[in-house]
Predicted model as a PDB file, atoms N, CA, C, CB and O in Angstrom, pLDDT in the B-factor column:
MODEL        1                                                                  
ATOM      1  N   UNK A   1      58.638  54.041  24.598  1.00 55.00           N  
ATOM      2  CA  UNK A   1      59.096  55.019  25.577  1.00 55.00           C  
ATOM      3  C   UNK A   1      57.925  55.929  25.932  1.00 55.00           C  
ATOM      4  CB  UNK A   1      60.306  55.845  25.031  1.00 55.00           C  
ATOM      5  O   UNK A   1      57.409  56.618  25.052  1.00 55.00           O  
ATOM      6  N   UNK A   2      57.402  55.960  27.442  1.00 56.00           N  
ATOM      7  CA  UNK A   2      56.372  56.600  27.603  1.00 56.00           C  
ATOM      8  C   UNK A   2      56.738  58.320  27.289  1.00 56.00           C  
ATOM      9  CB  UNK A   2      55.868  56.189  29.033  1.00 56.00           C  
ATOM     10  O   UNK A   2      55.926  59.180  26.948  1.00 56.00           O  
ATOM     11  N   UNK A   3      57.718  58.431  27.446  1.00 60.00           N  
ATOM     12  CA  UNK A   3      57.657  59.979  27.531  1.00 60.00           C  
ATOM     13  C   UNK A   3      57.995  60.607  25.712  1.00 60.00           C  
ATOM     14  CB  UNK A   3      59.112  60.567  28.889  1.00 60.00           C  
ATOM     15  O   UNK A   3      58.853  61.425  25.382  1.00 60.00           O  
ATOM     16  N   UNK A   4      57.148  59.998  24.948  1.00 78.00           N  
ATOM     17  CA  UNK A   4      57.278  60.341  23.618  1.00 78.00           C  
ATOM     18  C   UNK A   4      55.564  60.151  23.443  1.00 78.00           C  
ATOM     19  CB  UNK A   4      58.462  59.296  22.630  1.00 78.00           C  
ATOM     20  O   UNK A   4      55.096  60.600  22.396  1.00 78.00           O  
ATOM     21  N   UNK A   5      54.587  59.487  24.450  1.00 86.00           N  
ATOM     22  CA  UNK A   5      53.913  59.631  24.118  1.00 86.00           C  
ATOM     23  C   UNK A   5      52.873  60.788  25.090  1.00 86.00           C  
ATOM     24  CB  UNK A   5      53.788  58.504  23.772  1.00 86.00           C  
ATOM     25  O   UNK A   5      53.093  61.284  26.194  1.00 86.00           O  
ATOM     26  N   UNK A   6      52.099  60.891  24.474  1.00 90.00           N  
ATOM     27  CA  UNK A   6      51.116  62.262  25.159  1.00 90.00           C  
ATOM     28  C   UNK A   6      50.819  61.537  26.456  1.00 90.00           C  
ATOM     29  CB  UNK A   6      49.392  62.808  24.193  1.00 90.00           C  
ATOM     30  O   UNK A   6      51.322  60.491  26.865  1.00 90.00           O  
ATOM     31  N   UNK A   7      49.640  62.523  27.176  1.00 90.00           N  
ATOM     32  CA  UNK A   7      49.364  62.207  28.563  1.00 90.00           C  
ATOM     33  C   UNK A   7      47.792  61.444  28.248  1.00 90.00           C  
ATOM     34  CB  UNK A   7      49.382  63.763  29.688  1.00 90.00           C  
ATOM     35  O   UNK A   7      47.025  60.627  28.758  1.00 90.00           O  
ATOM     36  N   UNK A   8      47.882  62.087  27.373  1.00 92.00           N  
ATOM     37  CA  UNK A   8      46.217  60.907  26.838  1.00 92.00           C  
ATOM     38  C   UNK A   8      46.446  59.636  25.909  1.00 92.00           C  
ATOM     39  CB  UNK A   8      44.906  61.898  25.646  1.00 92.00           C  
ATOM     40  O   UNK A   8      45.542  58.937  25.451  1.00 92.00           O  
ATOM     41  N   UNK A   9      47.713  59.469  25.722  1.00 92.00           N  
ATOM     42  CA  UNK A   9      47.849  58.114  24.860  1.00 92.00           C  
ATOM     43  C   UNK A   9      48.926  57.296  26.309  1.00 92.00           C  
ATOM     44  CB  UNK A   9      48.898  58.442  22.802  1.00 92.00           C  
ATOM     45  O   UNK A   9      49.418  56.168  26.337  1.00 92.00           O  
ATOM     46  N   UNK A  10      48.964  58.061  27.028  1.00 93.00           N  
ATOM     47  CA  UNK A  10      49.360  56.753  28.197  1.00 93.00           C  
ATOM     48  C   UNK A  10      47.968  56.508  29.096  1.00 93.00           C  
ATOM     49  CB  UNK A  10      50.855  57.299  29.493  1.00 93.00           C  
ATOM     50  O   UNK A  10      47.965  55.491  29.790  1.00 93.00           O  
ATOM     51  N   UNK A  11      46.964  57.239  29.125  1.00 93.00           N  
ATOM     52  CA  UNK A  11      45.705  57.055  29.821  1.00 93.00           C  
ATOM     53  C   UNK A  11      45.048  55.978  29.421  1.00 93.00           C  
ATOM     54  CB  UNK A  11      44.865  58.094  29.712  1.00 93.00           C  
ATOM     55  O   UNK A  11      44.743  54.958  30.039  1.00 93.00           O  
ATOM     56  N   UNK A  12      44.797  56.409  27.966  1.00 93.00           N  
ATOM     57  CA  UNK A  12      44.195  55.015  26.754  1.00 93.00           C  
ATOM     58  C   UNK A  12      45.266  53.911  26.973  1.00 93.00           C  
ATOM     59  CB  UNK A  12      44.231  55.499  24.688  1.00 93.00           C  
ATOM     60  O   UNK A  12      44.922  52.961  27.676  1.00 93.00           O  
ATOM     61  N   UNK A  13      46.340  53.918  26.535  1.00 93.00           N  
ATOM     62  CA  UNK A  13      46.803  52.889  27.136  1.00 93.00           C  
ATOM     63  C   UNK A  13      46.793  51.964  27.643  1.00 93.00           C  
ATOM     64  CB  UNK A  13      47.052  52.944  27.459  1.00 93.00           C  
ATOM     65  O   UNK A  13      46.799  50.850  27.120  1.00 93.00           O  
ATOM     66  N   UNK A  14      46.768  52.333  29.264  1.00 94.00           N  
ATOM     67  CA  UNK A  14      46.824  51.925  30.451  1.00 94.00           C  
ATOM     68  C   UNK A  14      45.550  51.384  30.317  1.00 94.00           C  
ATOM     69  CB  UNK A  14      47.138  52.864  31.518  1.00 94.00           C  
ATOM     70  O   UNK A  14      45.495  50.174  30.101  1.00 94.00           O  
ATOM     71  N   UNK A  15      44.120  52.253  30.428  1.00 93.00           N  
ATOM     72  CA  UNK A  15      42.932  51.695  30.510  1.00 93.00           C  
ATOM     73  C   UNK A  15      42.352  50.745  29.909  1.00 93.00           C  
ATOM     74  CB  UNK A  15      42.329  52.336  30.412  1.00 93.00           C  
ATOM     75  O   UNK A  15      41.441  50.006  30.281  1.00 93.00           O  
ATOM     76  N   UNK A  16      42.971  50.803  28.880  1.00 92.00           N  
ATOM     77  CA  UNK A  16      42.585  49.046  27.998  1.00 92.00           C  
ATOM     78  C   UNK A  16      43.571  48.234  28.215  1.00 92.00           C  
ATOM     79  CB  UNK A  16      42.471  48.944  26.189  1.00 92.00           C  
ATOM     80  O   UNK A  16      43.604  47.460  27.258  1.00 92.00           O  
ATOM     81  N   UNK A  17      44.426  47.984  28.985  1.00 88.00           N  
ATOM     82  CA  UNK A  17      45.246  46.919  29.619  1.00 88.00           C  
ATOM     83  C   UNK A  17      45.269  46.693  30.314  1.00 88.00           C  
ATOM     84  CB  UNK A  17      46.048  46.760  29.697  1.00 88.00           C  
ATOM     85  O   UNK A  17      45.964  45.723  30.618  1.00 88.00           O  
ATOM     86  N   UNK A  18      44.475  47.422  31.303  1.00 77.00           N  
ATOM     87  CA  UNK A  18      44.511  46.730  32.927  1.00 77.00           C  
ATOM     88  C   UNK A  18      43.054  46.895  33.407  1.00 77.00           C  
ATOM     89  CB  UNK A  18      45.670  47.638  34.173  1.00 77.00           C  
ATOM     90  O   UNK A  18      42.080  47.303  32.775  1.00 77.00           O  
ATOM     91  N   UNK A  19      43.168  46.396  34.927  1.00 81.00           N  
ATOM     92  CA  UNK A  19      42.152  45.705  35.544  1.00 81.00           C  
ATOM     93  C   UNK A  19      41.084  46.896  35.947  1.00 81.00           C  
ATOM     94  CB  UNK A  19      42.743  44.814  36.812  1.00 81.00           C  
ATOM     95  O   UNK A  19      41.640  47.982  35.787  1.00 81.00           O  
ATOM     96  N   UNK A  20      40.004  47.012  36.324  1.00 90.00           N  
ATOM     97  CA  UNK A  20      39.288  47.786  36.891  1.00 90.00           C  
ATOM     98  C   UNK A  20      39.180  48.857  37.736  1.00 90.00           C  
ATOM     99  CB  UNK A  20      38.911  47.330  37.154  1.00 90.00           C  
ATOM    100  O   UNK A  20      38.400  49.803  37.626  1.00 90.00           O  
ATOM    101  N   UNK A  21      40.404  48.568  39.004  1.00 94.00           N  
ATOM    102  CA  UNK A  21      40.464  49.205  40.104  1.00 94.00           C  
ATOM    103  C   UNK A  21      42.186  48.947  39.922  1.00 94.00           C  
ATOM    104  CB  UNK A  21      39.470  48.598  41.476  1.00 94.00           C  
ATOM    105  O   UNK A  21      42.643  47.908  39.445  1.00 94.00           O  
ATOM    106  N   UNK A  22      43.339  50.537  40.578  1.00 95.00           N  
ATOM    107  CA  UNK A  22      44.595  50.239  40.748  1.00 95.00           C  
ATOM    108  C   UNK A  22      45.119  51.722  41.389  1.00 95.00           C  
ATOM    109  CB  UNK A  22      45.282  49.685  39.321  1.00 95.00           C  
ATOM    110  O   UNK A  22      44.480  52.615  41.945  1.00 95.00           O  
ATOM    111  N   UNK A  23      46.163  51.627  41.158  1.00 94.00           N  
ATOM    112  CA  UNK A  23      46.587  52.747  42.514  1.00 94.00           C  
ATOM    113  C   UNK A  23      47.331  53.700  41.526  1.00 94.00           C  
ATOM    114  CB  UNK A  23      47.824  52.036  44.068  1.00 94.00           C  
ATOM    115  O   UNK A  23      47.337  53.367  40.341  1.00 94.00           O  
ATOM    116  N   UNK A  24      47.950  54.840  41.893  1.00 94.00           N  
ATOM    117  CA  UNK A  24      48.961  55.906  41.431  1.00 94.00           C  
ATOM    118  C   UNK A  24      50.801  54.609  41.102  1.00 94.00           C  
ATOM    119  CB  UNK A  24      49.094  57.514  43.256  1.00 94.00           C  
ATOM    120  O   UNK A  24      51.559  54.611  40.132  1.00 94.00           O  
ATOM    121  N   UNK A  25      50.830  54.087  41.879  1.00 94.00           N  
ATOM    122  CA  UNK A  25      51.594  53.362  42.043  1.00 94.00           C  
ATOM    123  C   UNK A  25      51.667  52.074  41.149  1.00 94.00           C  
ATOM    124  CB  UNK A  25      51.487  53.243  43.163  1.00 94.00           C  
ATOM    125  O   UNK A  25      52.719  51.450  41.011  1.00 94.00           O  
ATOM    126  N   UNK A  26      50.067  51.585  40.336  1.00 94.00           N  
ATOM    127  CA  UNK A  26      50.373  50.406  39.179  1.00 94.00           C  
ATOM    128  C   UNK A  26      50.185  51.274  37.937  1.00 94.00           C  
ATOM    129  CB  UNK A  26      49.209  48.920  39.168  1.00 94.00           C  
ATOM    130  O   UNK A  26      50.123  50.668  36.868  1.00 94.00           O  
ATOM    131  N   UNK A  27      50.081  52.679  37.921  1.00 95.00           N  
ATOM    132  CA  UNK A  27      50.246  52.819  36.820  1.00 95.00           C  
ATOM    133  C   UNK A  27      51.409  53.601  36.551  1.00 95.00           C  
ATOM    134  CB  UNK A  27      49.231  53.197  36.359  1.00 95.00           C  
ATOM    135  O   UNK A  27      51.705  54.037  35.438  1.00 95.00           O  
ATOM    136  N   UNK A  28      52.098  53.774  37.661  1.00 95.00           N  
ATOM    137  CA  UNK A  28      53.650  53.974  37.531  1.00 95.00           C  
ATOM    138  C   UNK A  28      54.732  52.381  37.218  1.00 95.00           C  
ATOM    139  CB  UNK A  28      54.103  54.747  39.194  1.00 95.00           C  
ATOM    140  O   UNK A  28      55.904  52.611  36.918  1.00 95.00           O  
ATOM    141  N   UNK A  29      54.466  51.480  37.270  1.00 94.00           N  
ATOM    142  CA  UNK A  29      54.854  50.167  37.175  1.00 94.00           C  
ATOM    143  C   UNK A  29      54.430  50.084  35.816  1.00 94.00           C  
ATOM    144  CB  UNK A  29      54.268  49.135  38.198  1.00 94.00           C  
ATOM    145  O   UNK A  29      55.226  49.396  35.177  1.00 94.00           O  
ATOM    146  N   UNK A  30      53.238  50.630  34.942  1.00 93.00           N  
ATOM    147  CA  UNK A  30      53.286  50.178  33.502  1.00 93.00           C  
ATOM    148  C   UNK A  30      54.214  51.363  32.849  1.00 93.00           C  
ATOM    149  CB  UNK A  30      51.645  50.039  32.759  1.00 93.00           C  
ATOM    150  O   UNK A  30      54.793  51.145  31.786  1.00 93.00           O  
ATOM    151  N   UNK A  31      54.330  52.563  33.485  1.00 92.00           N  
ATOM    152  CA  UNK A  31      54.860  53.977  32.551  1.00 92.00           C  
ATOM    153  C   UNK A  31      56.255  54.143  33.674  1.00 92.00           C  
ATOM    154  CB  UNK A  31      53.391  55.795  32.512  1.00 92.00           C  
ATOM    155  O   UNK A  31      56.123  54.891  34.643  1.00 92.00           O  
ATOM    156  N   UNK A  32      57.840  53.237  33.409  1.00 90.00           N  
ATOM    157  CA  UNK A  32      58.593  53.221  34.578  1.00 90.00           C  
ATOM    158  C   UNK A  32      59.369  54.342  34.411  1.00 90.00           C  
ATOM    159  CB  UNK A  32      59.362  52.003  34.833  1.00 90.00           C  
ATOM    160  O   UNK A  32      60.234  54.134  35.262  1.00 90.00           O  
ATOM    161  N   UNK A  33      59.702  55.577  33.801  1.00 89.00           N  
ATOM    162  CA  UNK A  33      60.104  56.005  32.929  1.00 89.00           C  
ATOM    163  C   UNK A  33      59.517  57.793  33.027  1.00 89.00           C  
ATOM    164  CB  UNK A  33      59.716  55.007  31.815  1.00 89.00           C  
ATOM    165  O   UNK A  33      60.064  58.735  32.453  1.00 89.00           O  
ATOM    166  N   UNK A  34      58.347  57.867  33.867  1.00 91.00           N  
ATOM    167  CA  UNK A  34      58.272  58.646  34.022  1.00 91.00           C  
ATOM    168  C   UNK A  34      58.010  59.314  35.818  1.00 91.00           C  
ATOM    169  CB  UNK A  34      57.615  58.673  33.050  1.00 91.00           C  
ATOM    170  O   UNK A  34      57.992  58.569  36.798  1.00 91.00           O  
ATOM    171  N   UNK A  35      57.897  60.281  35.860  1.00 92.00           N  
ATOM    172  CA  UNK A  35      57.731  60.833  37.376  1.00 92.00           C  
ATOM    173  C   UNK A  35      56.483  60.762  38.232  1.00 92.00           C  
ATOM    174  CB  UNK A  35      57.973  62.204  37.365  1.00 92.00           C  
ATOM    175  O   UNK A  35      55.286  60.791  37.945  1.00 92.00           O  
ATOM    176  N   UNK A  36      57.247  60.643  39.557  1.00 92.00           N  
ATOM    177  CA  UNK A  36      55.526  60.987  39.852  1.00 92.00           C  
ATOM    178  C   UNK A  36      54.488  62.201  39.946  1.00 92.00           C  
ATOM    179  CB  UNK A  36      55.300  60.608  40.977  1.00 92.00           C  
ATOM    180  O   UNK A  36      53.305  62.165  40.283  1.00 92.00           O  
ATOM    181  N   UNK A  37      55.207  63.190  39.586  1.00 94.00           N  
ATOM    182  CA  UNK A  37      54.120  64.332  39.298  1.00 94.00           C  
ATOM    183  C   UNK A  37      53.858  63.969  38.197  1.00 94.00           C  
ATOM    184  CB  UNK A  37      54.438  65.831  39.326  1.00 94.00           C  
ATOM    185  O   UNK A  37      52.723  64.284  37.841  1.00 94.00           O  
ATOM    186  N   UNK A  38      54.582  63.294  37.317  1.00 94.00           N  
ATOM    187  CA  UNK A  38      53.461  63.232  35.955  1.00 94.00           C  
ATOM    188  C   UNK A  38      52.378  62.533  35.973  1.00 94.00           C  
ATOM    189  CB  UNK A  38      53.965  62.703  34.754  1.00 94.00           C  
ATOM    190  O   UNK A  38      51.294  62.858  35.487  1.00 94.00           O  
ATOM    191  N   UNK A  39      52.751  61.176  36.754  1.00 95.00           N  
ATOM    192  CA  UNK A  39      51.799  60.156  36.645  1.00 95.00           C  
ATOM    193  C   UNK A  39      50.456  61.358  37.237  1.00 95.00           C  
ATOM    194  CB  UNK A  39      52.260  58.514  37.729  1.00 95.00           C  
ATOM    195  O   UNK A  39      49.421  61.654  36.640  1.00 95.00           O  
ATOM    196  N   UNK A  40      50.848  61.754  38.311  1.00 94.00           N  
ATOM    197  CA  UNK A  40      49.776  62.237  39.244  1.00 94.00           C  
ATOM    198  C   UNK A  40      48.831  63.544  38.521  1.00 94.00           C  
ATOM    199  CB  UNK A  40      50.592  62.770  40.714  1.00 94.00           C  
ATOM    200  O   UNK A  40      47.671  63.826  38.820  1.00 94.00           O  
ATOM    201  N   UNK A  41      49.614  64.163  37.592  1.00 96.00           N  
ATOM    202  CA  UNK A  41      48.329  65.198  36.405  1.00 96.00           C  
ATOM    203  C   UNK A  41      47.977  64.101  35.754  1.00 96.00           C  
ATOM    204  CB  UNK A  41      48.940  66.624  35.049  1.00 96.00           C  
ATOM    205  O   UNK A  41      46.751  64.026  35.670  1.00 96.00           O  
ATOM    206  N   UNK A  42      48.718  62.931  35.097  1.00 96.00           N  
ATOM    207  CA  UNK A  42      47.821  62.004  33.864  1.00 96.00           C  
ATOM    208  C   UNK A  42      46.235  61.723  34.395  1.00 96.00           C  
ATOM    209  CB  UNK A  42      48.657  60.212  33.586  1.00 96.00           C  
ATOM    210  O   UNK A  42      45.156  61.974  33.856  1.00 96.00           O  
ATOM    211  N   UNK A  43      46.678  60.897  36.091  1.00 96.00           N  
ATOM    212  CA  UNK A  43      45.328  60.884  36.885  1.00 96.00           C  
ATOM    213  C   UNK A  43      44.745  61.641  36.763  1.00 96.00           C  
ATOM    214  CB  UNK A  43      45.227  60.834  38.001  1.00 96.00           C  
ATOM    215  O   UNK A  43      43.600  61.391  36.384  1.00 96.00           O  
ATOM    216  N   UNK A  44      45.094  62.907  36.974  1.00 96.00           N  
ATOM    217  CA  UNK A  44      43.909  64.225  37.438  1.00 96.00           C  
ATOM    218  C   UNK A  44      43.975  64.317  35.862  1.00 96.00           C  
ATOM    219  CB  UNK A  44      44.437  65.995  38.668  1.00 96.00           C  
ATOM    220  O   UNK A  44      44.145  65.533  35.938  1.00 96.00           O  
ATOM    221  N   UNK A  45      43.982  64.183  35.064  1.00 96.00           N  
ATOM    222  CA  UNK A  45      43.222  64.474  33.927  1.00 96.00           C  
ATOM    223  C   UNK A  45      42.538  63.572  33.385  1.00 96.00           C  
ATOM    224  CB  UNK A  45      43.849  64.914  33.058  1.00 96.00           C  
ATOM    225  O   UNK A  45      41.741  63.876  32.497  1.00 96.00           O  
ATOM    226  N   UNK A  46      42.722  62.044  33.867  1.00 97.00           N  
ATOM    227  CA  UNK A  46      41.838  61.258  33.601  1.00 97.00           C  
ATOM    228  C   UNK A  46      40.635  61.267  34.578  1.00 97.00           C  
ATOM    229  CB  UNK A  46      42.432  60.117  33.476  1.00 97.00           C  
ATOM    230  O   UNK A  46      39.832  60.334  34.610  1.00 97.00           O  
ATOM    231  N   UNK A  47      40.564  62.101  35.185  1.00 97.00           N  
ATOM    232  CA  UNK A  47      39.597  62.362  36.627  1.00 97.00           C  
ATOM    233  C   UNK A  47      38.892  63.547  35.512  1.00 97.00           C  
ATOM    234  CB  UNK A  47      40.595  63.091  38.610  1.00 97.00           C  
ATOM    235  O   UNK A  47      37.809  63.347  34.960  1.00 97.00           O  
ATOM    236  N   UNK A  48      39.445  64.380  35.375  1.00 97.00           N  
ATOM    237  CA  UNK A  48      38.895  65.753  34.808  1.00 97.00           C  
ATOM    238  C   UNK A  48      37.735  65.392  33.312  1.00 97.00           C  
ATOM    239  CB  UNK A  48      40.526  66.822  34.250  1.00 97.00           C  
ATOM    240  O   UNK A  48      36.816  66.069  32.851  1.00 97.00           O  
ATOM    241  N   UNK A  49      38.303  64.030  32.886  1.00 96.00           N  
ATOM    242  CA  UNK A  49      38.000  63.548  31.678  1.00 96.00           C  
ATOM    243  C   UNK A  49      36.246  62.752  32.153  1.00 96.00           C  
ATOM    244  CB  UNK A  49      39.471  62.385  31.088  1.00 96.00           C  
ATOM    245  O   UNK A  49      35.182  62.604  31.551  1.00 96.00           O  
ATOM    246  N   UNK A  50      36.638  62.492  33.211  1.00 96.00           N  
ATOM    247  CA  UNK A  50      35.657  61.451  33.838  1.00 96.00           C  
ATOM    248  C   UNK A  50      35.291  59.742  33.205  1.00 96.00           C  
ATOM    249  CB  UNK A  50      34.288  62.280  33.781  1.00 96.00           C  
ATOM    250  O   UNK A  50      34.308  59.009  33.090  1.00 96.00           O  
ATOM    251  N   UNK A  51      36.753  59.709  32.915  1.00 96.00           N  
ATOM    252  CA  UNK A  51      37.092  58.132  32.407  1.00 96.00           C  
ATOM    253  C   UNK A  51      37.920  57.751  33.351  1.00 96.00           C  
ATOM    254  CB  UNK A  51      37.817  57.873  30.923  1.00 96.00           C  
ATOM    255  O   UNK A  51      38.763  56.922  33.010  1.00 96.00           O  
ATOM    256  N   UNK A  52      37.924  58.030  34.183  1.00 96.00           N  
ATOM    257  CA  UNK A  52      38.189  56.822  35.871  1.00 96.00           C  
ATOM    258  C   UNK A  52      37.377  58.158  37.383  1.00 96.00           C  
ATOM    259  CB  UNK A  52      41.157  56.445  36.378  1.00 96.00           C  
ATOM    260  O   UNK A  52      37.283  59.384  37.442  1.00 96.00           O  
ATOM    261  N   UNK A  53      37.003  57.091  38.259  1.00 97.00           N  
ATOM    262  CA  UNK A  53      36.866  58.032  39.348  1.00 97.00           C  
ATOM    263  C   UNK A  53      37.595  57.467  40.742  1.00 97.00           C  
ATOM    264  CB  UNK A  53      35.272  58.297  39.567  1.00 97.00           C  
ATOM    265  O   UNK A  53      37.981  56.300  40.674  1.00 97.00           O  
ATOM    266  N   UNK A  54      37.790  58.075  41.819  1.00 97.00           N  
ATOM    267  CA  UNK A  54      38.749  58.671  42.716  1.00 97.00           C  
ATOM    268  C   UNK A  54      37.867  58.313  43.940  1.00 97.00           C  
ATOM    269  CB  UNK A  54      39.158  60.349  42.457  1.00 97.00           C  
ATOM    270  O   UNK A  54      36.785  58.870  44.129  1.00 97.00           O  
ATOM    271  N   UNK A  55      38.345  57.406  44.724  1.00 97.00           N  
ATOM    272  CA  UNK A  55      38.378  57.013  46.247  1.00 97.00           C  
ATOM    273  C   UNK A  55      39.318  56.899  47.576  1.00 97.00           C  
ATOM    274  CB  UNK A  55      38.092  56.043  46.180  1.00 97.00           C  
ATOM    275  O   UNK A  55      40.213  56.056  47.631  1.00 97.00           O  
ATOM    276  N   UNK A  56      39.140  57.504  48.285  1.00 95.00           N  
ATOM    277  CA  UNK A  56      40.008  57.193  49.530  1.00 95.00           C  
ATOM    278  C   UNK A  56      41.002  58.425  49.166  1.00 95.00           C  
ATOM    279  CB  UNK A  56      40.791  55.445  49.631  1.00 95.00           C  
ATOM    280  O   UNK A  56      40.805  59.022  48.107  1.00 95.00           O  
ATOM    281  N   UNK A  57      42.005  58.797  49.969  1.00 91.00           N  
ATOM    282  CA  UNK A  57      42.797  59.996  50.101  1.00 91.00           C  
ATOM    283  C   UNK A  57      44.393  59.638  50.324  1.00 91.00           C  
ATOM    284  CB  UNK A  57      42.202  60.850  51.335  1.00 91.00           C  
ATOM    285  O   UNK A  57      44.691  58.672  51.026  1.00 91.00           O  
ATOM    286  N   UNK A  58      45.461  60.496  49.667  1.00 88.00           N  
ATOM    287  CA  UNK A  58      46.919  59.785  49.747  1.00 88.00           C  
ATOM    288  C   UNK A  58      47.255  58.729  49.308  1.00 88.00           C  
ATOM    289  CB  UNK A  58      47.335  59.563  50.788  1.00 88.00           C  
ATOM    290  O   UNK A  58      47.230  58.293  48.157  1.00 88.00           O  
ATOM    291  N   UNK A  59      47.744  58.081  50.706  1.00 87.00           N  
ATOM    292  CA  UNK A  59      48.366  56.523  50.256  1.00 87.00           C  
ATOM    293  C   UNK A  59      47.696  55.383  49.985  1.00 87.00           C  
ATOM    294  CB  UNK A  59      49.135  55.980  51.169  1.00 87.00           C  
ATOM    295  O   UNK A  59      48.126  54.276  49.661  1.00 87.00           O  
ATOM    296  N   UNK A  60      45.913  56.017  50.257  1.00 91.00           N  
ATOM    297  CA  UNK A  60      45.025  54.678  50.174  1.00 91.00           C  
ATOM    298  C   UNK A  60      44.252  54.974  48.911  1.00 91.00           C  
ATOM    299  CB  UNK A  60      43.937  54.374  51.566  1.00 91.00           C  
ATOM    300  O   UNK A  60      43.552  54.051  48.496  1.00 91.00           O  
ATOM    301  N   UNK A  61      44.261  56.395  48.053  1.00 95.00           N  
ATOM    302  CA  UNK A  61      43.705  56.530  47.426  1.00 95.00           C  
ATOM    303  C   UNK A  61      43.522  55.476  46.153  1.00 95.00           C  
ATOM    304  CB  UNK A  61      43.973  57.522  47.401  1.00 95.00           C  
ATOM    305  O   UNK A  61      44.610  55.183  45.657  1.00 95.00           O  
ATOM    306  N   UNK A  62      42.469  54.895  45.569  1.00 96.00           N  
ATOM    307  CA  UNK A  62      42.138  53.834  44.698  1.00 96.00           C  
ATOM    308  C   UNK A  62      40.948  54.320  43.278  1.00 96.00           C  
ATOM    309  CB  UNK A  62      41.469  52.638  45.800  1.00 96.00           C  
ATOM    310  O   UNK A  62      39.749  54.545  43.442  1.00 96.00           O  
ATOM    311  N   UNK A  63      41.679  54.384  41.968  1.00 97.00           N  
ATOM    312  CA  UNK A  63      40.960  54.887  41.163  1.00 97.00           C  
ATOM    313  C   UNK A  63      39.995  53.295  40.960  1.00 97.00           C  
ATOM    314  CB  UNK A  63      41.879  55.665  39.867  1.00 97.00           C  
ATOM    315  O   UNK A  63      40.333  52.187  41.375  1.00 97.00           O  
ATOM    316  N   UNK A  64      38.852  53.627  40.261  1.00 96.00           N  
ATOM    317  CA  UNK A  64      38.291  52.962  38.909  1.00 96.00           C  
ATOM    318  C   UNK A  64      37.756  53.435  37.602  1.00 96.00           C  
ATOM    319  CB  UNK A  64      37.384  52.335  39.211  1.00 96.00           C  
ATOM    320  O   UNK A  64      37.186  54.476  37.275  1.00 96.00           O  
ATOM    321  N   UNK A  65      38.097  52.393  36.971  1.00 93.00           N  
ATOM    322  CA  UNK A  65      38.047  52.781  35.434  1.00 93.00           C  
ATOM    323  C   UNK A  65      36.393  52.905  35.382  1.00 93.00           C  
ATOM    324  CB  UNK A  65      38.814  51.455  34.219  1.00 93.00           C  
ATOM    325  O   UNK A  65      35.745  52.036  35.964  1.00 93.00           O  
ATOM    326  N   UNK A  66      35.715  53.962  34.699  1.00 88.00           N  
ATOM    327  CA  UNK A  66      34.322  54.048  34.376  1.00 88.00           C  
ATOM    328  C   UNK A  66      33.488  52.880  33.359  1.00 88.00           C  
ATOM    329  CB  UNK A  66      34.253  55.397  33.752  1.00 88.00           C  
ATOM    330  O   UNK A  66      32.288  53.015  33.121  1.00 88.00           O  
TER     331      UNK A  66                                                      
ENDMDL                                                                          
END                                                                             
């Protein structure tokens, strides 16, 4: 159950299970369970962390993993 775990043990997570490049939207498909403002601080703190970085704006926006 994602929402038992922290916002940095769904980051780690996620980042060692998936692909390189993905959206706000595939990492709501691995964590189904939670919201999208959450997903959207996990990002911005994996941004803040500087273990993924941030392209394009809104609906096109596209992280990659560092």
């Amino acid at each position: 159950n994602s929402r038992i775990m922290s916002d940095l043990d769904r980051i780690e997570y996620f980042l060692s299970h998936n692909k390189k490049e993905f959206t706000r939207k595939d990492y709501m498909n691995v964590f189904k369970d939670i919201s999208s403002a959450s997903a959207s601080r996990d990002l911005k703190k994996a941004l803040e962390l500087k273990l993924i970085t941030k392209s394009g704006a809104k609906n096109t926006t596209l992280y990659k993993i560092k």
